[in-house]
C-alpha positions in Angstrom: 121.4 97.4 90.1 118.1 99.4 89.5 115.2 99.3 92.2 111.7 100.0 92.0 110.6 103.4 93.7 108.0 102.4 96.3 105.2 104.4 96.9 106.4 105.1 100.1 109.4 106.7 98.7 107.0 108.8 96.5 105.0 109.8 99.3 107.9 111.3 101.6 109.4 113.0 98.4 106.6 114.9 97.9 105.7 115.8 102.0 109.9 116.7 102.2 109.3 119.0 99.3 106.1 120.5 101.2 107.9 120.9 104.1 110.8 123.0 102.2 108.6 125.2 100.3 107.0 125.1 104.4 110.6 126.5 105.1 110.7 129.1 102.7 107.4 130.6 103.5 107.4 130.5 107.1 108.8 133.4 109.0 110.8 131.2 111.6 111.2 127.8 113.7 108.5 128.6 116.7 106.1 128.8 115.3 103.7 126.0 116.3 105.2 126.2 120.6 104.3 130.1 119.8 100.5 128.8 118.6 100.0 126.2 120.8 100.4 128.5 124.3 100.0 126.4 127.2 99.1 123.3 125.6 100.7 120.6 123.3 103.4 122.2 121.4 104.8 120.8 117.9 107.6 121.6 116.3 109.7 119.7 113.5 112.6 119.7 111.2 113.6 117.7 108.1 116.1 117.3 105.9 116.1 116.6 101.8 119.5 115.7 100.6 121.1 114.1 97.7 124.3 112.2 97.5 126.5 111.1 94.8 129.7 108.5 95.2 132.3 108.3 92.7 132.7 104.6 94.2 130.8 102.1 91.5 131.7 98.7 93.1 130.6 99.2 96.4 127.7 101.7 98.9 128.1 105.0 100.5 125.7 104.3 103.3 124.4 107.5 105.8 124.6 104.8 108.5 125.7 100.8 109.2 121.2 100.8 109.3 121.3 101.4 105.6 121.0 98.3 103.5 122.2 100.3 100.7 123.2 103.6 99.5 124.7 105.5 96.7 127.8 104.4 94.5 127.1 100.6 92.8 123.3 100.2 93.7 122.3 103.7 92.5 124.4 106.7 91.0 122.0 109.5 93.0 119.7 109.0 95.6 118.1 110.0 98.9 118.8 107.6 100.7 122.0 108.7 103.3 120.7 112.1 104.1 117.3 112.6 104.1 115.0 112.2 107.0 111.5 113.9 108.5 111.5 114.6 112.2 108.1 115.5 114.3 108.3 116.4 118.0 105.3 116.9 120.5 106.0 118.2 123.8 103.0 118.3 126.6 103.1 120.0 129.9 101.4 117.7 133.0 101.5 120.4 135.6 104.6 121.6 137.2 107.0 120.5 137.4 105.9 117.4 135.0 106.0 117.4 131.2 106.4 115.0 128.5 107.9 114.4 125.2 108.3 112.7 122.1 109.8 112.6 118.8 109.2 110.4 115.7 112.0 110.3 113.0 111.3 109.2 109.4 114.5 107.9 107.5 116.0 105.0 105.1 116.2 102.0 107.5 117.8 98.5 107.7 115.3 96.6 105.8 115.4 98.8 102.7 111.9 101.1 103.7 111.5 104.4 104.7 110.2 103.9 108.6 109.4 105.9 111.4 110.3 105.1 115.0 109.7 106.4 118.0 113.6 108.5 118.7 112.4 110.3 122.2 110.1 109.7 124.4 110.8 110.5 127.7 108.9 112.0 131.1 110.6 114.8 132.7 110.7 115.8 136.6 112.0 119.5 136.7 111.5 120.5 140.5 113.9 123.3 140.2 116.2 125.2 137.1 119.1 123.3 138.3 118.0 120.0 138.5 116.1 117.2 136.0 115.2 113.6 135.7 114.1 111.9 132.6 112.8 108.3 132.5 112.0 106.6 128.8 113.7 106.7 125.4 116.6 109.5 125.6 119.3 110.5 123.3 122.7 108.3 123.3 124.5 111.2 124.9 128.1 110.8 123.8 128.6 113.7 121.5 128.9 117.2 121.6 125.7 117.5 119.0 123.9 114.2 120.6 120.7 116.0 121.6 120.1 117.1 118.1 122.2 115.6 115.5 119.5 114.4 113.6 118.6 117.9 113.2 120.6 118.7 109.7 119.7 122.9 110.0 121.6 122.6 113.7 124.9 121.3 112.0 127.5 122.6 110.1 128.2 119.7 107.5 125.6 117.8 105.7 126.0 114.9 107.9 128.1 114.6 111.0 131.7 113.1 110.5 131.3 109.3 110.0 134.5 108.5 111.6 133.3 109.5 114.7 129.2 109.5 114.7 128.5 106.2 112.1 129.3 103.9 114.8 126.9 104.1 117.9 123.3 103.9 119.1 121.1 106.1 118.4 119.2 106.3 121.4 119.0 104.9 125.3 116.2 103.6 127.4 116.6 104.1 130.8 117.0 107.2 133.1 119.2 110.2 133.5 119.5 112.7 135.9 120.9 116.1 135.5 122.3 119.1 137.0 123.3 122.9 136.0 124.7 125.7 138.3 127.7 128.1 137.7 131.2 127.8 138.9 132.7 131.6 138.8 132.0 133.0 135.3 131.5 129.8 133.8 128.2 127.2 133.5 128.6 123.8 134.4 126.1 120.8 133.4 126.2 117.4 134.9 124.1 114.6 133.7 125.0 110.7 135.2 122.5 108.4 133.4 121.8 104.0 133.0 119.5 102.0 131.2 120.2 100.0 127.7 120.6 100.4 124.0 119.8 98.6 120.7 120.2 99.1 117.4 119.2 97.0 114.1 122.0 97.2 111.5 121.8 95.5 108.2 123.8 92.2 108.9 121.6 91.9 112.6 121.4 93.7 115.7 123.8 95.2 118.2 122.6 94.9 122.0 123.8 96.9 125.1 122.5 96.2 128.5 123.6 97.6 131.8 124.5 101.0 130.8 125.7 103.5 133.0 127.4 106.9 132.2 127.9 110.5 133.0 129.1 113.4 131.5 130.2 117.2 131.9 130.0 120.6 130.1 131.6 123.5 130.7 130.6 127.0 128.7 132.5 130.2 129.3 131.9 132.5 126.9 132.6 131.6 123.5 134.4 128.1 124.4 132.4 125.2 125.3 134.5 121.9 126.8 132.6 118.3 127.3 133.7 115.0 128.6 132.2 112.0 128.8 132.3 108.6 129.4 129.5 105.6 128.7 130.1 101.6 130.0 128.2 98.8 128.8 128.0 96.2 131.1 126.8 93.7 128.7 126.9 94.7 125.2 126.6 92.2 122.4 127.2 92.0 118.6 124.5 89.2 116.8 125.6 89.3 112.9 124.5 86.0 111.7 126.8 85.5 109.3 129.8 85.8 111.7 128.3 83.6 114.8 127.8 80.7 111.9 131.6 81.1 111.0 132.1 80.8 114.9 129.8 78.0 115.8 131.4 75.9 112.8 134.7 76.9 114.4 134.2 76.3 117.5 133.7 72.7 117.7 137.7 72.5 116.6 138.3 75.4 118.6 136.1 76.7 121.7 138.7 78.3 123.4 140.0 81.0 120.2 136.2 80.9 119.2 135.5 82.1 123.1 137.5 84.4 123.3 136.4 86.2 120.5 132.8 85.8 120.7 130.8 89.1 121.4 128.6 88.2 124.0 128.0 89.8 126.9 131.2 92.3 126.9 132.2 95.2 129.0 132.8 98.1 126.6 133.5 101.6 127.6 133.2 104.6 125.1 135.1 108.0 126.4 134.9 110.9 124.2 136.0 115.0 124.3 135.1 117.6 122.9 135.5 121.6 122.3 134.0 124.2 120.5 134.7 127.4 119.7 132.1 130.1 118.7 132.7 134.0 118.6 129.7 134.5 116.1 132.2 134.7 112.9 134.6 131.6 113.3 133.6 128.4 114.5 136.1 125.9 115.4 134.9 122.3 116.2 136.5 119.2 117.3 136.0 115.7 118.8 137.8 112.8 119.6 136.9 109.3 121.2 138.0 106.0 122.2 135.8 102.9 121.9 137.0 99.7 123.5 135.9 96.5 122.4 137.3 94.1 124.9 139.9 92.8 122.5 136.9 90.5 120.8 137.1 90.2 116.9 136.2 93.7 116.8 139.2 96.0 117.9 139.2 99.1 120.1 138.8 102.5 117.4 140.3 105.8 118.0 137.9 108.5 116.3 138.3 112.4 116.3 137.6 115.1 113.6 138.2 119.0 113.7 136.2 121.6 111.7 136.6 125.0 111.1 134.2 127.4 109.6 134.0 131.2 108.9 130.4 132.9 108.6 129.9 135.9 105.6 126.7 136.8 106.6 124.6 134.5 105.5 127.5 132.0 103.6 129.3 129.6 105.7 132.3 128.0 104.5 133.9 125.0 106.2 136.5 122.2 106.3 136.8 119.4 107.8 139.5 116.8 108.3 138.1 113.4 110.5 140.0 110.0 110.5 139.4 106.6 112.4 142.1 104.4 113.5 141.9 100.8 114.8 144.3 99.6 117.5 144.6 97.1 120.4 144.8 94.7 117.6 143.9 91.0 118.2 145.5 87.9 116.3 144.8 84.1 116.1 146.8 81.1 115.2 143.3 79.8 113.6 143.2 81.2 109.7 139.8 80.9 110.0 139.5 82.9 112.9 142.0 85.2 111.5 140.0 86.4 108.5 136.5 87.5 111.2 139.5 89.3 113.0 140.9 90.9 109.6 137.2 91.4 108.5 136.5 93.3 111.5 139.9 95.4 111.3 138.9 96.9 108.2 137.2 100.0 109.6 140.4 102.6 109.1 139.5 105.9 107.1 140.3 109.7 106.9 138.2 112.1 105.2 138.7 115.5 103.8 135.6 117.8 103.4 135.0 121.0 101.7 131.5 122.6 102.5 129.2 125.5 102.0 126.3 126.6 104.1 123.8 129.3 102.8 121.0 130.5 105.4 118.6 131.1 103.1 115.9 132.1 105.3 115.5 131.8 109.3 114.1 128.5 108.9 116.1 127.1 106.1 120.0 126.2 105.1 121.5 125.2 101.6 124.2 123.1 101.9 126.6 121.7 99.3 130.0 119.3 100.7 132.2 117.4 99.0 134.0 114.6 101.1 137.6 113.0 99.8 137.9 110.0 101.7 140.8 107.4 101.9 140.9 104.2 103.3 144.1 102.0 105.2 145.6 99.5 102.7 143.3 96.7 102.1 140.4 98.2 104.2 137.1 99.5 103.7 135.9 101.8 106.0 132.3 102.8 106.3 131.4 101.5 102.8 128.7 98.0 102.2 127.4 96.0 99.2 130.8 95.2 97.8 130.1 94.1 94.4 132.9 91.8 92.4 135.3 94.8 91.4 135.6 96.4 94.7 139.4 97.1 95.2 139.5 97.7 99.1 141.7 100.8 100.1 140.9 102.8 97.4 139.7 106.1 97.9 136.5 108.0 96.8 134.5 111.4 96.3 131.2 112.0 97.7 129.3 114.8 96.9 126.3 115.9 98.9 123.3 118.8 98.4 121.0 118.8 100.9 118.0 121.7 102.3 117.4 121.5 106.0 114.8 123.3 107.7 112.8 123.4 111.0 109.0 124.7 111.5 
């Protein structure tokens, strides 16, 4: 399936390969806070990466956004990886300030778009305590704050098990809190507001958010819980409600109770990392739960562990996603949207290497193994007429990452 290159795609080709050469040349990230003094300070990071998927019938996708990927519609391509990221940040006279990002990447309708990814005003009347009101990270992850930011990661792209399936961002407020308890620092943040996300089948919806979170940091070890609750959090994927509405006329009660409508669903994750400056270990695991609609509750988690040689950073990775809290129906109808939405189970293997090429700028190649559960298909999209769900794949992944 060949597509036409769009001038668009051209265009950020060509400013991503400015931006690297950008990379290369410049000393270090800083350098535009360090030339702005007082004033507006502008910073930025981007990432140009290639990915190729030994999977011809069906997408590798960097998120559910992605119409398509690499694998059947294209053998190479851009498209998971690479992304452009601009930040301004303005200060409005203690203890105000102000700040906002704009992220360029592949998006649901097949374009490369920017949208607005922060924008927030910030009330700092002390170190210890914040509040931010506007568009905020989704804080759920150890790397939430910046996982955008390829050159701030170890891998290529974060695990998809764990990071593939949320929102990217909040709108709302959160208000947090640092201070020490004996030799260890302790952050609290407790945050509400709502979420939304286009994905390529429709839009997912989250109202009524509330949430909190803690970190810990002692020395090299780094601890984080958290826990975020939808109130009323809905799925809208056309193609599934028309199965339901048809459905429902035989069957409103099975049809009811697996609509996605308006649902309480709580996301709890952990975390830990490990960093004495030569070894890194990493690890997270979560729990999403779907209120036993057509979509079941996923249990997420990934470790890696990484050893720096100077400048050469090797690292493996082993991730996996597992469905449970299972739902059936007497209906067969209903029983293949439950079965269609039970098909997200998948464990991947990952071999990578990080070179710090300059301050600025990281080389990184990964190759990913990943298996499916029997009849499933995990993260992948645009099946095509051979696909054989539950077979496994290769991925493999170059990408330059740097920050100015």
């Amino acid at each position: 399936m060949k597509q036409e290159t769009a001038w668009w795609d051209l265009a950020l080709r060509g400013l991503l390969l400015a931006l690297m050469w950008a990379g290369i040349l410049w000393p270090g990230p800083g350098w535009a806070e360090e030339a702005a003094g007082r004033g507006l300070a502008w910073s930025g990071f981007a990432t140009l990466g290639v990915a190729h998927s030994s999977e011809r019938e069906a997408d590798f996708a960097g998120t559910f956004s992605q119409p398509d990927g690499v694998g059947a519609t294209r053998r190479w391509g851009l498209q998971p990886d690479t992304r452009l990221g601009l930040q301004a940040d303005l200060p409005l006279g203690a203890p105000w300030s102000a700040s906002a990002q704009a992220l360029v990447e592949y998006a649901h309708h097949g374009r490369w778009q920017p949208a607005l990814s922060m924008g927030f005003v910030k009330w700092q009347p002390s170190p210890a305590w914040s509040l931010r009101l506007g568009r905020l990270p989704w804080s759920a992850y150890l790397t939430s704050d910046y996982r955008k930011v390829g050159f701030s990661l170890p891998w290529v792209r974060p695990p998809q098990e764990l990071y593939m399936i949320s929102f990217d961002h909040a709108d709302g407020v959160d208000l947090g809190w640092r201070g020490q308890w004996g030799d260890s620092s302790v952050r609290l943040q407790a945050m509400a507001g709502r979420s939304s996300r286009n994905v390529v089948t429709g839009h997912w919806r989250g109202n009524r958010l509330v949430g909190g979170n803690l970190v810990i940091e002692r020395g090299n070890l780094t601890l984080r819980a958290g826990h975020l609750q939808y109130g009323a959090f809905s799925i809208e994927l056309p193609a599934v409600d028309s199965v339901l509405d048809q459905v429902a006329q035989l069957d409103p009660a099975g049809v009811a109770a697996l609509r996605f409508r308006d649902r309480a669903v709580g996301y709890t994750t952990l975390g830990l990392v490990w960093d004495d400056g030569t070894w890194l270990l990493q690890a997270e695991v979560a729990n999403g739960r779907m209120s036993r609609t057509y979509l079941p509750d996923g249990l997420e988690a990934y470790v890696t562990v990484a050893r720096r040689f100077g400048s050469l950073t090797p690292t493996l990775t082993l991730a996996g996603l597992r469905d449970h809290n299972l739902r059936r129906s007497a209906n067969p109808v209903l029983q293949q949207v439950i079965d269609a939405g039970q098909s997200r189970g998948m464990h991947t293997v990952s071999l990578g290497l990080r070179w710090d090429a300059r301050p600025s700028l990281a080389l990184k190649l990964q190759l990913d193994r990943v298996r499916h559960g029997s009849g499933q298909t995990g993260m992948l999209s645009n099946f095509q007429p051979g696909f054989e769900p539950g077979r496994g794949f290769r991925v493999l992944s170059l990408a330059a990452d740097v920050v100015f």
